[in-house]
C-alpha positions in Angstrom: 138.9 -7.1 -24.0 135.4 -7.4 -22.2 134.5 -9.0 -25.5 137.1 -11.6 -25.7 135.8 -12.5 -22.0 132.6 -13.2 -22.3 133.4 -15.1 -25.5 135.7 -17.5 -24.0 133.2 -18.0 -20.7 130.4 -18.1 -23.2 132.5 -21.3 -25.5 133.8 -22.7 -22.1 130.4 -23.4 -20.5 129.1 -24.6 -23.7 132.1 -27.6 -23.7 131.2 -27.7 -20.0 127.9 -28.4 -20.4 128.5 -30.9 -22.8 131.1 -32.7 -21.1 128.9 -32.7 -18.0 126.0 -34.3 -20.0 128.1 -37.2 -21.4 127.1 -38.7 -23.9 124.2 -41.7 -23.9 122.9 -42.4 -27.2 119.6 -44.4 -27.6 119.6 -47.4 -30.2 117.6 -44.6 -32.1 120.6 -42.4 -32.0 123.0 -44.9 -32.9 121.0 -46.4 -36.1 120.9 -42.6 -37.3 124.5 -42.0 -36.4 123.8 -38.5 -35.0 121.6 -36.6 -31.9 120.2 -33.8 -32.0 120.6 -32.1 -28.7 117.8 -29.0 -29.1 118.5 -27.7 -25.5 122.3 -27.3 -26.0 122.3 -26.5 -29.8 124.7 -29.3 -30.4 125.1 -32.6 -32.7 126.3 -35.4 -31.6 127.7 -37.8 -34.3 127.1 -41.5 -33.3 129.3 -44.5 -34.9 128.0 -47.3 -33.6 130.7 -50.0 -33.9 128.3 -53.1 -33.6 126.4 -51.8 -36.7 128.9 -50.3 -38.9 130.8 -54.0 -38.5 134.5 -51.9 -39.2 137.1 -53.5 -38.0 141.0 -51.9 -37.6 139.6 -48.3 -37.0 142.5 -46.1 -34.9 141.1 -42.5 -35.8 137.9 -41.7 -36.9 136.3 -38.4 -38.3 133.4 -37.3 -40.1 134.0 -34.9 -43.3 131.1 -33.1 -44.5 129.8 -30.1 -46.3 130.0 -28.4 -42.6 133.6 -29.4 -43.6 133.6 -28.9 -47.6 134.5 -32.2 -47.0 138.2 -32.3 -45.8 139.4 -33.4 -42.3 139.0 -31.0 -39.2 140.0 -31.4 -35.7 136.9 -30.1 -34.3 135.2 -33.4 -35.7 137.6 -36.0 -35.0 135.6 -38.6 -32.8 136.6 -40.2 -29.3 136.1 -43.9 -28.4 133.9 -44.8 -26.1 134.8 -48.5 -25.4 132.0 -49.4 -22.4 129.3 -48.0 -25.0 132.0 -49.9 -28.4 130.8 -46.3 -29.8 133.0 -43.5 -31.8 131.2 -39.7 -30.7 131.8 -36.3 -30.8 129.4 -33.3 -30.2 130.0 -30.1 -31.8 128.0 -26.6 -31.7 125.0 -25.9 -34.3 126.6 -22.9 -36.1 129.2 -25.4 -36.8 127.0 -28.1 -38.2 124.2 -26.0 -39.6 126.1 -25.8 -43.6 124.2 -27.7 -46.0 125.1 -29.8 -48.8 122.8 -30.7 -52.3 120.2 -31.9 -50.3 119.7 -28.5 -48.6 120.6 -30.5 -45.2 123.9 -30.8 -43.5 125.3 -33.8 -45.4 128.2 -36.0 -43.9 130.2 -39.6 -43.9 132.3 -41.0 -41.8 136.0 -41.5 -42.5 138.5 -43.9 -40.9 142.5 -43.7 -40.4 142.4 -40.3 -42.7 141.1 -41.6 -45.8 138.9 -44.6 -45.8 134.9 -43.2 -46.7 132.5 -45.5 -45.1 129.1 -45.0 -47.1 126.3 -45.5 -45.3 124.2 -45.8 -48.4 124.4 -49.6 -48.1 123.6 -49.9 -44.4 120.2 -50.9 -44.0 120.3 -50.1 -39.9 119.8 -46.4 -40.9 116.2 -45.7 -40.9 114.4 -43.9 -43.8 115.3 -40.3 -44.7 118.6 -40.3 -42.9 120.7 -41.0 -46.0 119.6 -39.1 -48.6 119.6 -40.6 -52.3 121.4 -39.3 -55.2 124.4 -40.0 -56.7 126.6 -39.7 -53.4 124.2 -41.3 -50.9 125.4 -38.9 -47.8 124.6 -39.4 -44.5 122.5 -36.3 -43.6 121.7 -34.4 -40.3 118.0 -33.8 -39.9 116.7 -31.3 -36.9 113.5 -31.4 -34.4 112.3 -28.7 -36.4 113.3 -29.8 -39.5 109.9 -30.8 -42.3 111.2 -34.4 -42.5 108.4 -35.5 -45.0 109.7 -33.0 -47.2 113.3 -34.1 -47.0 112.4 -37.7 -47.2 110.0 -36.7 -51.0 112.9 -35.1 -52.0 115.1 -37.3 -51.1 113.0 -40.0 -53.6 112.9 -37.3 -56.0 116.8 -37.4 -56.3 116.7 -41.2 -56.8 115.3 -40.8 -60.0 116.8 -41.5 -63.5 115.0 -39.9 -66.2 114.5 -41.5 -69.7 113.1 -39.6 -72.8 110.1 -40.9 -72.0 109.5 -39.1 -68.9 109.1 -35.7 -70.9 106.0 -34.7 -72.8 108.4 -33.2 -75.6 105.4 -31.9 -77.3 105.0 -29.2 -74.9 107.0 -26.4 -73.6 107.4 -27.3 -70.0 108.7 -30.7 -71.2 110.9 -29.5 -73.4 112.2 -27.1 -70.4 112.5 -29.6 -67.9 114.6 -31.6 -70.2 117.4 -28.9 -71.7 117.2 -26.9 -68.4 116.7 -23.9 -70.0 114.3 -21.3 -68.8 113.6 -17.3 -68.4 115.3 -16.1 -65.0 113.1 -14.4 -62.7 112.8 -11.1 -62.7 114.0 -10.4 -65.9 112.7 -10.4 -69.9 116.2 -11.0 -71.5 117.8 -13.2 -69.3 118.3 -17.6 -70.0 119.7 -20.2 -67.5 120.2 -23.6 -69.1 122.4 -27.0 -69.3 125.8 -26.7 -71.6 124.9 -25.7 -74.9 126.8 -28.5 -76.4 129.4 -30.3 -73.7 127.6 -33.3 -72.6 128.1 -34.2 -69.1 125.7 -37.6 -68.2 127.5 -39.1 -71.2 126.1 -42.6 -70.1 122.6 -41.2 -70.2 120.3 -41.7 -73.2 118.8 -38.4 -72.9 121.8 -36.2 -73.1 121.5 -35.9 -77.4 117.9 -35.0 -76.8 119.0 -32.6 -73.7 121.2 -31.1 -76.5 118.5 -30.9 -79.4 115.8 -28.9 -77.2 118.2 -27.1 -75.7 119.5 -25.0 -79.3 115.3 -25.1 -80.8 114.8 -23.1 -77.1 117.8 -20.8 -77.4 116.7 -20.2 -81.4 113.6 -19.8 -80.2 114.0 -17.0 -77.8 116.8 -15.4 -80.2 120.1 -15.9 -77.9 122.6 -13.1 -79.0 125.1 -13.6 -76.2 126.5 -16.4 -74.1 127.4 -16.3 -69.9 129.7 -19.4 -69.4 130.6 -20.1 -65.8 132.5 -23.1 -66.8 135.7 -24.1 -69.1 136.4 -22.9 -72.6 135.4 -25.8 -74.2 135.5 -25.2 -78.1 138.4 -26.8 -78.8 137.4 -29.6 -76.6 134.5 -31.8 -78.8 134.8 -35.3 -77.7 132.6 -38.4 -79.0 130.9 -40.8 -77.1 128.6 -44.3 -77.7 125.3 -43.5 -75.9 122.8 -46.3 -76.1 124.7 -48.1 -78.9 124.8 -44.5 -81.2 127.8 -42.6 -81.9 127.0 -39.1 -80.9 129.6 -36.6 -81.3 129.9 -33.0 -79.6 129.0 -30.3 -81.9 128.9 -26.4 -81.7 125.4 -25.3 -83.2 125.4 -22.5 -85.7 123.3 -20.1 -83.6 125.8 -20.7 -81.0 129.2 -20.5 -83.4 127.6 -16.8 -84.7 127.7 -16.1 -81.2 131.7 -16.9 -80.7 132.2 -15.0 -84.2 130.4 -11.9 -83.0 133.1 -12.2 -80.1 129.6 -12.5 -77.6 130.9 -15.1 -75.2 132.0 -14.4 -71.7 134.2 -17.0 -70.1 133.7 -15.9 -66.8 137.4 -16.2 -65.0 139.1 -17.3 -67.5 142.0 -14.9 -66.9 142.5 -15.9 -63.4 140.2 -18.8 -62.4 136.5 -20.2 -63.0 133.3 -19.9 -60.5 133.6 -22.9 -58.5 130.8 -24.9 -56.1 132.6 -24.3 -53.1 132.9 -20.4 -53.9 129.1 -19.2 -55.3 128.0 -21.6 -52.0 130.5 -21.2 -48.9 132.4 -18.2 -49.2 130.1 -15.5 -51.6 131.6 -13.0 -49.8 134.9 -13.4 -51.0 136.6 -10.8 -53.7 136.8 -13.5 -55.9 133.2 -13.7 -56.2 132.7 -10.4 -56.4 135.3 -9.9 -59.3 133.1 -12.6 -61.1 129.9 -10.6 -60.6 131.2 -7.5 -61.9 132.8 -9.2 -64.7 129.5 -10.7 -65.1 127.3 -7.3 -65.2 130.5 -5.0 -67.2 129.9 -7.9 -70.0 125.6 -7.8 -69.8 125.8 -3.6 -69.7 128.6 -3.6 -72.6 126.8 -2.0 -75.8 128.3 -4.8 -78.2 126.6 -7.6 -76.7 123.2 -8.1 -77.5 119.9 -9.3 -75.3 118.9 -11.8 -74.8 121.6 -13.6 -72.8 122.1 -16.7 -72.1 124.0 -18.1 -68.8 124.8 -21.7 -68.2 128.1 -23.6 -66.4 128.0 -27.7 -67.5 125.0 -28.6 -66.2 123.2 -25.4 -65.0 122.9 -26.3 -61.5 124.8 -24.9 -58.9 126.7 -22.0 -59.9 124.1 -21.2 -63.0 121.6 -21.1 -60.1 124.0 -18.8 -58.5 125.0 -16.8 -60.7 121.1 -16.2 -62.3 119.4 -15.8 -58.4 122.3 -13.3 -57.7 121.5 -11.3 -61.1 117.5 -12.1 -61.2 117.7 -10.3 -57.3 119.2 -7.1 -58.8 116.6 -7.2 -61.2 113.8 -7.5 -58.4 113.0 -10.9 -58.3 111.9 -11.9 -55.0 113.3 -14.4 -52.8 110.2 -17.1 -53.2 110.9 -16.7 -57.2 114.5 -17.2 -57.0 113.9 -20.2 -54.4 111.0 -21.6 -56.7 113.1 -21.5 -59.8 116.4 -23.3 -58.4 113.8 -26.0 -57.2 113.3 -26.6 -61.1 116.3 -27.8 -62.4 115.5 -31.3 -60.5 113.1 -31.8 -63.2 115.6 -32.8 -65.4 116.0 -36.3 -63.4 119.9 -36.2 -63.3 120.5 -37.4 -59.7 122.0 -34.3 -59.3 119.3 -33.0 -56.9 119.7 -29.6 -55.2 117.5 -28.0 -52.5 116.9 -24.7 -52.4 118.3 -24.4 -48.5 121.9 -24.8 -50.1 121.1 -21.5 -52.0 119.7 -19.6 -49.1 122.7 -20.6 -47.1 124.8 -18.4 -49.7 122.7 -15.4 -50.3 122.4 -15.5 -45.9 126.3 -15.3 -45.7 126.7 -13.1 -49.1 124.7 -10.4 -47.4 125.1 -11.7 -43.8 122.1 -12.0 -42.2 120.0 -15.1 -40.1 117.3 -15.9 -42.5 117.2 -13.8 -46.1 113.1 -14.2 -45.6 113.7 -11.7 -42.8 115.5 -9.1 -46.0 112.3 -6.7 -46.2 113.9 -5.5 -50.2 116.1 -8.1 -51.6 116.9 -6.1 -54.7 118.2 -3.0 -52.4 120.2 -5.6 -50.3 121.8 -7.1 -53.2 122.5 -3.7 -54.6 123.9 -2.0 -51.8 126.0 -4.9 -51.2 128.0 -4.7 -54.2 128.0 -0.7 -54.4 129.3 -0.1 -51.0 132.3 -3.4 -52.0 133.0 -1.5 -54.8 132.3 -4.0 -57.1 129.4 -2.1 -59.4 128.1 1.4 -59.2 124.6 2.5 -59.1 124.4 3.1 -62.9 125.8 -0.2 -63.9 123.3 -1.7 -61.8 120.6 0.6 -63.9 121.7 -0.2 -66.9 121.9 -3.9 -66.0 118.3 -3.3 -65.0 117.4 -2.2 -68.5 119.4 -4.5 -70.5 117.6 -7.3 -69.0 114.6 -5.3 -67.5 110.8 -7.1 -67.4 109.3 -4.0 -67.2 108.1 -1.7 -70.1 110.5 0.6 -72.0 108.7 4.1 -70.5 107.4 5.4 -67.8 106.3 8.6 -67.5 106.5 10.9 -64.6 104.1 13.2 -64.4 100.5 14.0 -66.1 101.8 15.9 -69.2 102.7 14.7 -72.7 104.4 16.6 -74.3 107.7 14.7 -74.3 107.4 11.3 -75.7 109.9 8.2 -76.2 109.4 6.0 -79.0 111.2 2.7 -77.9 111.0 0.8 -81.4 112.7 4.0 -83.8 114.1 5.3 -80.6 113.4 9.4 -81.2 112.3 11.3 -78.7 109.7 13.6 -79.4 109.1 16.6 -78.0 106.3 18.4 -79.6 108.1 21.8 -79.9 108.7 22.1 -76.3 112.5 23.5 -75.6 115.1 23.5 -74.7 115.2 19.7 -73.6 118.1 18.6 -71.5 119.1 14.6 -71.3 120.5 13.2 -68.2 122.1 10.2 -66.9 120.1 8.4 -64.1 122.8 9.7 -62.0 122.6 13.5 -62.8 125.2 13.6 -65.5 123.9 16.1 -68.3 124.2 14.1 -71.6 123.4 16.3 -74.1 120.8 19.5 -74.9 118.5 19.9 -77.5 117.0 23.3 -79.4 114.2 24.5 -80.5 114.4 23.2 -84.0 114.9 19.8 -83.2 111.2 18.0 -82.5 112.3 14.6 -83.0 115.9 14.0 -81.7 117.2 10.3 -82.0 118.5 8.6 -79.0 119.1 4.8 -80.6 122.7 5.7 -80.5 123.1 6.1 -76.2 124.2 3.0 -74.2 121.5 1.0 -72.5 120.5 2.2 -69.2 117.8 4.4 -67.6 117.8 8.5 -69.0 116.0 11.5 -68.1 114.7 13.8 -70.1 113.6 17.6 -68.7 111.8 20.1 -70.6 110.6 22.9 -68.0 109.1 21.1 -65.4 108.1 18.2 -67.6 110.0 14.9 -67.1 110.1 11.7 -69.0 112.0 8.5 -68.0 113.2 6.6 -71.0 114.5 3.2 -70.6 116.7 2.2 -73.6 117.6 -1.1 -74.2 
């Protein structure tokens, strides 16, 4: 009861303090449509009637990704008709939610369902719309790096053309397809769609698809992560740049689908969504999709190296492989670093890494996720103690897609030793030798006859092997 108390005095002098401050915007203010009141740790969102020039107006809001974009009563605005000025000032935890730029990203909307764009309005200064596809009105702090948001904002303007990529090189043929090693791991792909085309209007979607399938031969994809639609029965045609180009599932890919290799990740109750890997991680329903996710990876019949994509591998690719390169041990700057990349493709589909941090901070539940001293442990005790994965699957997930070597010894002596390539064990007469699960479980025994005892049969995952007081980890893959 003490608790409720202070909460509501705590939220009532906050409203009290803003009402008492009322609310004077400069011409600044008004030309960027918000204020940023540091001392209060509030927004105020400005519409300024003589700019906007919008006539009719009896309710105004603003929808945003603090929003997920649908109305709230918490940001409908009051009229302020000395000042002919629309306002309302809400608290920074409410605001602080960003969209693709990796800021809070807004617009205003009028009677309910009228957007007005600000992308047109040349009163807004520089760097206060920011400039891909949907042109958003964007909430930038005193504290904020606003010559970074305003490169990056550039950065998203652009439209690629072939051109743009040196194709005779790796990195350019990586921009272009999307498709790259996830940090942290050896076995483990993000890319674009495999063959769905998605910037059907753009001329280097047919090239986007050609890279993509010499990369994924090239690294020997065996098995396919799709965080989007079943789309196999679903091959469309299209004229790009005056060609005919028609969707087509290449062979490497097809084998996969035969050797029954493809997850569809929800497709028995309902497909990773934006609004889920982003705003609300901590849901069951993402959790169901990450253990659906590492069951499939761990499962004996699918083969390394994997390959996870949704239609443009983007958001929940970026996800889904930051989530799964973190168990791994990937740190937070690689995970960070490698979302950043996929704005090489020149889409306008630019995302910022902030959007991704905002996840992982409300997945795990913590300020800042550069404050997490061991990211991998964080991630991993997250889901054990959910109940979503167990410590072993999380070891053999860890070996399946592991980027460190196949054995580690753990002590001085060498008298047990692990061949990875034939996998035998070989214990150079010493006996008995007893196998165990990472977790304790005894596996199996061996006698004194047997000096080379064949292991290429075991599920992936992480083994011990005792002989005395002689131990050998053995990583199988």
């Amino acid at each position: 009861m003490m608790i409720r108390k202070s909460f509501f005095l705590t939220t009532c002098g906050l409203l009290c303090a803003i009402a008492a401050h009322g609310v004077n915007p400069t011409a600044e203010d008004r030309a960027r449509c918000f204020m940023d009141n540091a001392e209060d740790r509030t927004v105020t969102f400005i519409f300024d009637n003589n700019l906007w020039k919008t006539s009719g107006i009896q309710k105004l809001q603003v929808f945003g990704s603090f929003t997920l974009w649908k109305a709230s009563d918490e940001f409908t605005m009051t009229f302020d008709s000395e000042g002919n000025f629309w306002h309302v000032t809400v608290p920074y935890a409410d605001v602080k939610i960003p969209g693709n730029s990796g800021q809070p990203e807004f617009k205003f909307v009028s009677n309910g369902s009228n957007y007005l764009s600000g992308g047109s309005k040349s009163f807004i200064p520089e760097g206060y719309i920011f400039l891909n596809g949907d042109k958003n009105n964007i909430v930038v702090f005193h504290d904020d790096d606003f010559e970074t948001i305003k490169e990056n904002s550039s950065t998203a303007n652009v439209l690629k053309k072939v051109t743009d990529f040196d194709l005779t090189t790796r990195e350019g043929q990586e921009a272009i397809s999307n498709f790259r090693q996830v940090p942290g791991t050896s076995a483990l792909f993000r890319s674009y769609h495999p063959y769905k085309l998605t910037k059907t209007t753009n001329a280097t979607e047919p090239v986007r698809m050609e890279y993509l399938t010499r990369l994924a031969l090239e690294e020997g994809i065996q098995s396919d992560i799709c965080l989007s639609e079943n789309e196999e029965k679903n091959l469309l045609s299209f004229t790009i740049s005056g060609s005919k180009y028609t969707e087509q599932i290449p062979e490497y890919y097809q084998n996969i689908i035969d050797n029954k290799s493809v997850l569809y990740v929800g497709a028995t109750n309902s497909v990773p969504t934006y609004n889920v890997v982003y705003y609300t991680p901590e849901s069951e329903k993402f959790g169901n999709w990450v253990k659906e996710v590492v069951e499939f990876i761990i499962d004996d019949a699918h083969k390394a190296p994997f390959l996870i994509h949704c239609r443009i591998g983007t958001d929940r690719t970026g996800a889904f492989s930051g989530l799964l390169g973190a168990l791994c041990g990937a740190s937070w700057s690689e995970i960070a670093a490698d979302y950043q990349l996929t704005n090489r493709m020149g889409i306008q589909e630019f995302r910022d890494y902030h959007l991704l941090q905002y996840g992982f901070q409300r997945l795990l539940g913590v300020d800042d996720i550069n404050d997490v001293p061991d990211l991998q442990k964080a991630m991993s005790d997250y889901f054990v103690e959910k109940g979503y994965l167990t410590e072993e699957q999380l070891t053999r997930l860890r070996a399946k897609l592991a980027s460190t070597t196949d054995v580690q010894t753990l002590n001085v002596n060498d008298g047990l030793r692990f061949d990875a390539a034939s996998g035998l064990l070989h214990t150079s007469g010493m006996h008995p030798v007893d196998l165990f699960s990472v977790s304790g479980t005894h596996i199996m025994s061996c006698s004194a006859e047997e000096t080379n005892i064949n292991l290429s049969s075991l599920p992936s995952g992480l083994y011990i092997a005792k002989a005395g007081e002689e131990h050998l980890k053995i990583l199988i893959r």
